[in-house]
ZADREN-223124 format. One record per residue (C-alpha): x, y, z; residue number from 1; residue in one letter. Coordinates in Angstrom, 3 decimals. Each point is the difference from the previous one (the first is absolute). Example, Ala and Ser with C-alpha at 12.3 -4.5 7.8 and 13.67 -1.06 7.14 Angstrom:
<pts>
       east      north         up   seq   type
     12.300     -4.500      7.800     1      A
      1.370      3.440     -0.660     2      S
</pts>
This chain:
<pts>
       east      north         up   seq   type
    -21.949     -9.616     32.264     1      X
     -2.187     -3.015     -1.145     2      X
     -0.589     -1.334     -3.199     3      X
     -3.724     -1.280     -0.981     4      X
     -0.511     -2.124     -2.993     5      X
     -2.085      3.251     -1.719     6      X
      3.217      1.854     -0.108     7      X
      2.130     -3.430     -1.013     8      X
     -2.344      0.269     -3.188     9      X
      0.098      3.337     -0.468    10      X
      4.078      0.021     -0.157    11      X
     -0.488     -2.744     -2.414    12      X
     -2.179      1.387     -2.093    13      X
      2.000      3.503     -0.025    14      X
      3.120     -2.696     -0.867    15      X
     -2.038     -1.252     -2.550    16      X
      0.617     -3.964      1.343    17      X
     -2.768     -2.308      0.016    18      X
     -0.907     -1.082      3.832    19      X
     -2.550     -2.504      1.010    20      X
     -1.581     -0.215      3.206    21      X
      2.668     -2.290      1.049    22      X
      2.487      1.387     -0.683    23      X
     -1.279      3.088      1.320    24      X
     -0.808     -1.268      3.415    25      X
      3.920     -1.985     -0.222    26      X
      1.365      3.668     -0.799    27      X
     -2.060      1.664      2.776    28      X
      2.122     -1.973      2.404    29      X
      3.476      0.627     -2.036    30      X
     -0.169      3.821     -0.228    31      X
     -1.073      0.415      3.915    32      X
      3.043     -1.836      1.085    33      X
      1.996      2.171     -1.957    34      X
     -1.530      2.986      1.103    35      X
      0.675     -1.418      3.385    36      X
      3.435     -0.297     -0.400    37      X
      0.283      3.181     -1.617    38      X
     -1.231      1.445      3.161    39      X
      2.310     -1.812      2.067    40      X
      3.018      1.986     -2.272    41      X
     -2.018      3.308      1.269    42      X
      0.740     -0.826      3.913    43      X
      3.796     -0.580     -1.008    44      X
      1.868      3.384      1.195    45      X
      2.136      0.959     -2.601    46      X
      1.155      3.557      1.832    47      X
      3.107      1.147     -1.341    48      X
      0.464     -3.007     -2.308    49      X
      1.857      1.141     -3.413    50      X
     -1.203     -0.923     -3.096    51      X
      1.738     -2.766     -1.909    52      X
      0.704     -1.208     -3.900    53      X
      1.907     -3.075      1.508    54      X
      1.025     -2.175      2.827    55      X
      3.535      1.345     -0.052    56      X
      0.999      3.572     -0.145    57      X
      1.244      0.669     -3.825    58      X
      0.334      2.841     -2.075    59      X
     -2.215      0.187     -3.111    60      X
      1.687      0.188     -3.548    61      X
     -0.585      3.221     -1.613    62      X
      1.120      0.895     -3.406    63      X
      0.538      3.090     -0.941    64      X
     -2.177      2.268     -1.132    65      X
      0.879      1.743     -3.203    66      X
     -1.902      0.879     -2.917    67      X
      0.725     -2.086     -3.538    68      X
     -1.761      0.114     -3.363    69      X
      0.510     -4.259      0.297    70      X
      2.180     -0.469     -2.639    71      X
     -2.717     -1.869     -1.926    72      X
     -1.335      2.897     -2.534    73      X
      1.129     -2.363     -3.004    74      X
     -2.150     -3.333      1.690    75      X
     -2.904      2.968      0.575    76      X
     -0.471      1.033     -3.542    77      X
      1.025     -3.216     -1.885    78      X
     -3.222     -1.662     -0.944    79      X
     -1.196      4.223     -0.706    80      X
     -1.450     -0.207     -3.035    81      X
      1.993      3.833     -0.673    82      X
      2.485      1.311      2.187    83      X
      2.452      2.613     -0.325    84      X
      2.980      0.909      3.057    85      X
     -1.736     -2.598      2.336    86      X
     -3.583      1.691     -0.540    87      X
     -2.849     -0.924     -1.525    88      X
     -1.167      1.361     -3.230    89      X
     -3.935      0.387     -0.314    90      X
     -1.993      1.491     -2.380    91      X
     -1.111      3.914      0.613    92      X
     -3.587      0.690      0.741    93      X
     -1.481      3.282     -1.331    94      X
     -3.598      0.490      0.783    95      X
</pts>
């Protein structure tokens, strides 16, 4: 895949960042070599290759999954301008 300068605008102007022609044309250049080298990762066979979250093999740190209210009901309705048992009091609304 090649990049033209028409499409190095038209990415800029979708990012909303100002390009001049310059820059443009300087860009042009920049975004084929990385498309280049992103090609170059698509040759690399990566059969039977396990997916990784690090370098070293570790186990990730789970906590436990349990259901809590948070413990923060009081913190919740303190600047409530009513509240009564940890709920809000608003008016009623008869139409």
């Amino acid at each position: 895949m090649s990049v033209d300068i028409d499409t190095v605008k038209r990415v800029a102007r979708l990012s909303r960042i100002a390009v001049d022609d310059a820059d443009a044309e300087r860009m042009t250049g920049e975004l084929n070599a990385i498309l280049g080298f992103v090609e170059q990762l698509n040759e690399v066979n990566v059969e039977g290759v396990e997916p990784m979250t690090s370098v070293i093999p570790m186990a990730m740190k789970k906590r436990q999954d349990g259901v809590t209210d948070g413990n923060k009901a009081d913190d919740i309705v303190a600047n409530a301008p009513v509240s009564e048992d940890n709920f809000f009091v608003v008016p009623k609304v008869v139409e």
